[in-house]
Residue frames relative to the residue before (quaternion, step in Angstrom):
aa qw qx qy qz dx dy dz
X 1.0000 0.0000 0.0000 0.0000 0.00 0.00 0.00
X 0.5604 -0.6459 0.4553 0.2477 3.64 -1.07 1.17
X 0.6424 -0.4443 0.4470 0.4360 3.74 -0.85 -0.36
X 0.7077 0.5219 -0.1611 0.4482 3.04 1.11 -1.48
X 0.5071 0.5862 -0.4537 0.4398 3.19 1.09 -0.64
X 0.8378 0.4018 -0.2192 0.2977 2.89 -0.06 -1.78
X 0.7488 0.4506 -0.3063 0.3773 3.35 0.91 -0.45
X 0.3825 0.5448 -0.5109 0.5440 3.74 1.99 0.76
X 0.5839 0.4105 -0.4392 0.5456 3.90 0.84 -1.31
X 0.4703 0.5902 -0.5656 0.3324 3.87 -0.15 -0.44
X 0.6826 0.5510 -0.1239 0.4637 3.59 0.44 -2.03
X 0.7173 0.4609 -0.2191 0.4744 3.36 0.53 -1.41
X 0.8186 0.4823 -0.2751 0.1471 3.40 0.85 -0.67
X 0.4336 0.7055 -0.1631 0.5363 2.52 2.62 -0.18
X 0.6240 0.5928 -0.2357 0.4513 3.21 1.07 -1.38
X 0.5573 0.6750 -0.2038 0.4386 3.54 1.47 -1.53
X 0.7821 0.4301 -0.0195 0.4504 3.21 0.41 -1.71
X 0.5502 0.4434 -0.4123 0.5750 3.62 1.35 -0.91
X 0.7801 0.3983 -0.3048 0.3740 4.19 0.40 -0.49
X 0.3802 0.6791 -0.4190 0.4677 3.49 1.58 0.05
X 0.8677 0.3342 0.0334 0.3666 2.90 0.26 -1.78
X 0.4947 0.7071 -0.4037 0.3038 3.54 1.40 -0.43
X 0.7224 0.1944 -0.4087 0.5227 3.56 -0.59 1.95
X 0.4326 0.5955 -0.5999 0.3136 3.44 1.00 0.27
X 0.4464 -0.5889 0.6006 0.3052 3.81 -1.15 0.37
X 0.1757 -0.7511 0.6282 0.1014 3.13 -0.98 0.58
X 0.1082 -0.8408 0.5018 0.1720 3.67 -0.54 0.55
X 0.7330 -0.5130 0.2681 0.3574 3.43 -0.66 0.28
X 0.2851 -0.7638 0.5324 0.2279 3.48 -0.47 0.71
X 0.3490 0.7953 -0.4315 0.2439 3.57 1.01 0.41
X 0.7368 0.3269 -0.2096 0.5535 3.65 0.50 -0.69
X 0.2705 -0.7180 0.6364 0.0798 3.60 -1.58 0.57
X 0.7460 -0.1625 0.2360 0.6011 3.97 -0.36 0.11
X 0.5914 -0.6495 0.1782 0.4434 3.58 0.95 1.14
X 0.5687 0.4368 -0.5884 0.3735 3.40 0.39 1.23
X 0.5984 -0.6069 0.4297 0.2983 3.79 -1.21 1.00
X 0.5555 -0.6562 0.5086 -0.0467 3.06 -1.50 0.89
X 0.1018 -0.8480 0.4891 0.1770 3.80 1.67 1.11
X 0.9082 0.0638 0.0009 0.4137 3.61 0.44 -0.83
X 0.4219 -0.6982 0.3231 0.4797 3.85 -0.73 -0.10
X 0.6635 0.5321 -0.3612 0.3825 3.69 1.22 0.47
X 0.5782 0.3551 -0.4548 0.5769 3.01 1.44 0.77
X 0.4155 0.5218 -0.5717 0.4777 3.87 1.15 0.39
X 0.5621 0.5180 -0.3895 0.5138 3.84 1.18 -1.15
X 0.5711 0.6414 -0.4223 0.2900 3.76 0.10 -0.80
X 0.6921 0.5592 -0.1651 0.4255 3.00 0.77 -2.33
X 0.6656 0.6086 -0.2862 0.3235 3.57 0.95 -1.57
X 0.6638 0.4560 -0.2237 0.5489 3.42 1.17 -2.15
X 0.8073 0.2243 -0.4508 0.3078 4.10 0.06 -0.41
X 0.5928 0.4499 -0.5025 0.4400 4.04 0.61 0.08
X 0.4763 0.6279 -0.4871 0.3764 3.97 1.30 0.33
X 0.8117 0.4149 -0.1405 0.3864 2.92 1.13 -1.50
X 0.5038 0.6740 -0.2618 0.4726 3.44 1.93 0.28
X 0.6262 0.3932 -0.2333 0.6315 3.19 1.61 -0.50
X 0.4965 0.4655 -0.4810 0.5527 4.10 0.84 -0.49
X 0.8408 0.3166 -0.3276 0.2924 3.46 -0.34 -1.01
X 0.4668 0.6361 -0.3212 0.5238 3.60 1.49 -0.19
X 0.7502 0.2824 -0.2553 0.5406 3.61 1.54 -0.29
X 0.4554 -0.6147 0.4232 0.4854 3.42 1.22 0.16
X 0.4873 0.6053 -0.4913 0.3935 3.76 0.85 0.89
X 0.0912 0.8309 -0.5004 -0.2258 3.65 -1.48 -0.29
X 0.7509 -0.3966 0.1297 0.5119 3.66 -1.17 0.67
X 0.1886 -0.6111 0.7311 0.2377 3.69 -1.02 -0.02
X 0.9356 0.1053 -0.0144 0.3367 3.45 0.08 -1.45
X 0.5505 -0.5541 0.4619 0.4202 3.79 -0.74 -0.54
X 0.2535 0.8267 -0.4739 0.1667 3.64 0.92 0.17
X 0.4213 0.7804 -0.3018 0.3498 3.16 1.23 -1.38
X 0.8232 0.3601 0.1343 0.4179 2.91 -0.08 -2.27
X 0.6184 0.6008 -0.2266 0.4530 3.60 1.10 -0.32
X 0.5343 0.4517 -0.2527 0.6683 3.37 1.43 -1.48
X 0.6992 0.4301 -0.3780 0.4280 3.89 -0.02 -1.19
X 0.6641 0.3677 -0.4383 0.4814 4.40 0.68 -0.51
X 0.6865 0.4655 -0.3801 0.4094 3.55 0.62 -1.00
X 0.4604 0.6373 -0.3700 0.4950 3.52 1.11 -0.65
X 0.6942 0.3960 -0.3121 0.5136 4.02 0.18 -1.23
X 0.6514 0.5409 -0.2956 0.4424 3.74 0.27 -0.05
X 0.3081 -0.7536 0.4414 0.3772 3.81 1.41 -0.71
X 0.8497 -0.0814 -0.0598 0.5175 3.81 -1.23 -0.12
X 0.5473 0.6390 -0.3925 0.3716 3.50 0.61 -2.06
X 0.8857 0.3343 -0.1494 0.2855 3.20 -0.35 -1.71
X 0.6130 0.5340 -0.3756 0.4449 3.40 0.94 -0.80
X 0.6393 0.4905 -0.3479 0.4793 4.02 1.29 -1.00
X 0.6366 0.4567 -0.3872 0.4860 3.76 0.58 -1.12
X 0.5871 0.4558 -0.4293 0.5131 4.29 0.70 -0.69
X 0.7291 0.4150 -0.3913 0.3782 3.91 0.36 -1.24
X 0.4025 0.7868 -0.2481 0.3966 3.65 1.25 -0.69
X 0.7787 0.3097 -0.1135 0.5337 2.69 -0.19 -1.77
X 0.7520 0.4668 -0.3168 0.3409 3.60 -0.18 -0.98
X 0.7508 0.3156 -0.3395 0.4706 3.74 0.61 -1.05
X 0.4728 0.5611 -0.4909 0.4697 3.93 1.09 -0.11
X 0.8359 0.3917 -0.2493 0.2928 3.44 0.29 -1.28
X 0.7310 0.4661 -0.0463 0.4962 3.53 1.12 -0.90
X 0.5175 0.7013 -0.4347 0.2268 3.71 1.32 -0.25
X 0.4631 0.5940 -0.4131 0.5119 3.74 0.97 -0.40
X 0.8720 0.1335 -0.1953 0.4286 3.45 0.34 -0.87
X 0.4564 -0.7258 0.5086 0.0789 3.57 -0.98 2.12
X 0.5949 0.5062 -0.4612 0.4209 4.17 0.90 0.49
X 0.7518 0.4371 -0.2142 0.4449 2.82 1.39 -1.21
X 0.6542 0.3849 -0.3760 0.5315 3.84 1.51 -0.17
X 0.6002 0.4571 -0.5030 0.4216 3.62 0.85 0.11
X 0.5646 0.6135 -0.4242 0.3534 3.44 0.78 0.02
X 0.5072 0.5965 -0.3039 0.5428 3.04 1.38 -1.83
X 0.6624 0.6190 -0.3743 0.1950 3.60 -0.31 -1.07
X 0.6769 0.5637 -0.0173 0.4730 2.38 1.08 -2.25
X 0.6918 0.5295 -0.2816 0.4023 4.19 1.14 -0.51
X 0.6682 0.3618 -0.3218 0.5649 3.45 1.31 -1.15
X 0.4867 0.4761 -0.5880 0.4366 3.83 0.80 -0.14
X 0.7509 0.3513 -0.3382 0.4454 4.19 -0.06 -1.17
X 0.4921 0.5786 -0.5095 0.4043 3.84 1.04 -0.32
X 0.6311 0.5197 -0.4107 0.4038 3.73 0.73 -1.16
X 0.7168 0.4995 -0.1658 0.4574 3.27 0.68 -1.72
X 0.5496 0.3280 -0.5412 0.5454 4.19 0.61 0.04
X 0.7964 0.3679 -0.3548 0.3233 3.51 -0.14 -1.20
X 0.4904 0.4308 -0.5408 0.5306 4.20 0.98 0.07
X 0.7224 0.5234 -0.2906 0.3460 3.75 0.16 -0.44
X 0.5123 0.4149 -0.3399 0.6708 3.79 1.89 -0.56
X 0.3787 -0.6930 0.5342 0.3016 3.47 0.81 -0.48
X 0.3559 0.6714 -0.5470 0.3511 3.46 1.01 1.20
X 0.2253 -0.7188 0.6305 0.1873 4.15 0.08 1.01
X 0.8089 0.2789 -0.4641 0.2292 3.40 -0.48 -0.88
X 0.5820 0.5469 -0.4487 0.4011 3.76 0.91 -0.76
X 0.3515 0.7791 -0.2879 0.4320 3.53 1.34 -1.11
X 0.7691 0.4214 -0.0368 0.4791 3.25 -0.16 -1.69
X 0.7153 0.5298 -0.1828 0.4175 3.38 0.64 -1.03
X 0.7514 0.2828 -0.1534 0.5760 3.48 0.90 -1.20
X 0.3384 0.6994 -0.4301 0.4597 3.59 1.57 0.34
X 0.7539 0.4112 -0.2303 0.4577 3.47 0.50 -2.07
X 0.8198 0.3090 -0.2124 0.4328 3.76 0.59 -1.62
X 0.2495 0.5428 -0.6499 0.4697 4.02 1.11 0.99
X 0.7760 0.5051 -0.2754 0.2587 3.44 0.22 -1.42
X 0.8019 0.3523 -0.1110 0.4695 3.31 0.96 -0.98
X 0.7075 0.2214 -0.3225 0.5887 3.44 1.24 0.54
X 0.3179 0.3762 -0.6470 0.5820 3.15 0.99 1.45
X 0.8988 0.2272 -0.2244 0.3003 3.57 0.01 -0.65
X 0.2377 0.6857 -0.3283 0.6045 3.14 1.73 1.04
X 0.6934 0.4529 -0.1908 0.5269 3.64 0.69 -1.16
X 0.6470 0.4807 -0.2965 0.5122 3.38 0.56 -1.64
X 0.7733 0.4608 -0.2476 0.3582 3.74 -0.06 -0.69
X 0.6115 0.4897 -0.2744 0.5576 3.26 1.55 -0.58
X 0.6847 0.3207 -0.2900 0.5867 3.73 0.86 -0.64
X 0.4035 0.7166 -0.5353 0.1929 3.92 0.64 0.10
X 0.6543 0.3626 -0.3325 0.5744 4.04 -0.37 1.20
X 0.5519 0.5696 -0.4268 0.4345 3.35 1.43 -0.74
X 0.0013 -0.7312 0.6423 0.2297 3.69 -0.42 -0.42
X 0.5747 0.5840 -0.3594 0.4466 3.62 0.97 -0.57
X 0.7429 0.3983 -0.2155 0.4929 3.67 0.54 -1.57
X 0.8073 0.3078 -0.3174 0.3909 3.65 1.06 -0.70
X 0.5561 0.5727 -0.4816 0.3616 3.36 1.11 0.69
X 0.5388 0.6124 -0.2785 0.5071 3.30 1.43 -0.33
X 0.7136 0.3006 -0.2933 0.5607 3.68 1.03 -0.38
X 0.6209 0.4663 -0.4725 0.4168 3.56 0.65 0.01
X 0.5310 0.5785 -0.3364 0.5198 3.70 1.84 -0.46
X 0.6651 0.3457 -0.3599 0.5555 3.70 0.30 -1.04
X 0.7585 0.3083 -0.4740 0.3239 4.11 -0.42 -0.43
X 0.1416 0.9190 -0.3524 0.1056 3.35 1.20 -0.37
């Protein structure tokens, strides 16, 4: 797959996912185990230190700020969360640490927000886990190097 490709599926996958999901409620990402959320860079905070609590629980550690990025673009609703998913898989696709990480965030996004018991965000980072796992895989296809390394890090 060209650059260009990947960076039309990129579009497509947003567009895709913005019609999956269109009526899901989205609730605020403001509150945490029922305390409020003054800002979205300390919702990013909360996100980037229970990330690094689970890496190091796997003998892993952070590489990037993704975490915390999805969780600001997130405080903003769709817009932001697409212009964050955007930006990142456009900017960073060449490099398979920094998308196996990404991967690895909107998958534990789904799985924090099923656990706050937010469904629609849930749901959401459910649909676009799926398609930018399989977005990635397709982009590193021929690689054997880059795609062994992401089938290792989601592991």
């Amino acid at each position: 797959m060209t650059k260009q490709d990947y960076c039309k599926r990129v579009n497509s996958l947003i567009s895709e996912t913005m019609m999956e999901c269109a009526g899901i409620q989205l609730t605020g990402a403001n509150m945490w185990l029922g305390q409020r959320i003054p800002t979205p860079f300390h919702y990013g905070a909360i996100s980037e230190r229970c990330m690094e609590k689970q890496l190091a629980e796997n003998g892993k550690e952070r590489k990037t700020t993704f975490m915390s990025d999805l969780s600001v673009g997130e405080w903003y609703g769709y817009k932001g969360l697409f212009d964050t998913i955007k930006n990142a898989m456009k900017s960073w696709k060449d490099n398979e640490v920094y998308m196996a990480e990404f991967v690895l965030c909107v998958n534990w996004k789904a799985w924090e927000h099923d656990a706050r018991g937010n469904a629609g965000w849930c749901r959401l980072y459910s649909v676009l886990y799926a398609k930018i796992r399989d977005l990635v895989y397709d982009y590193y296809e021929g690689n054997d190097e880059k795609t062994a390394y992401v089938w290792r890090y989601l592991d």
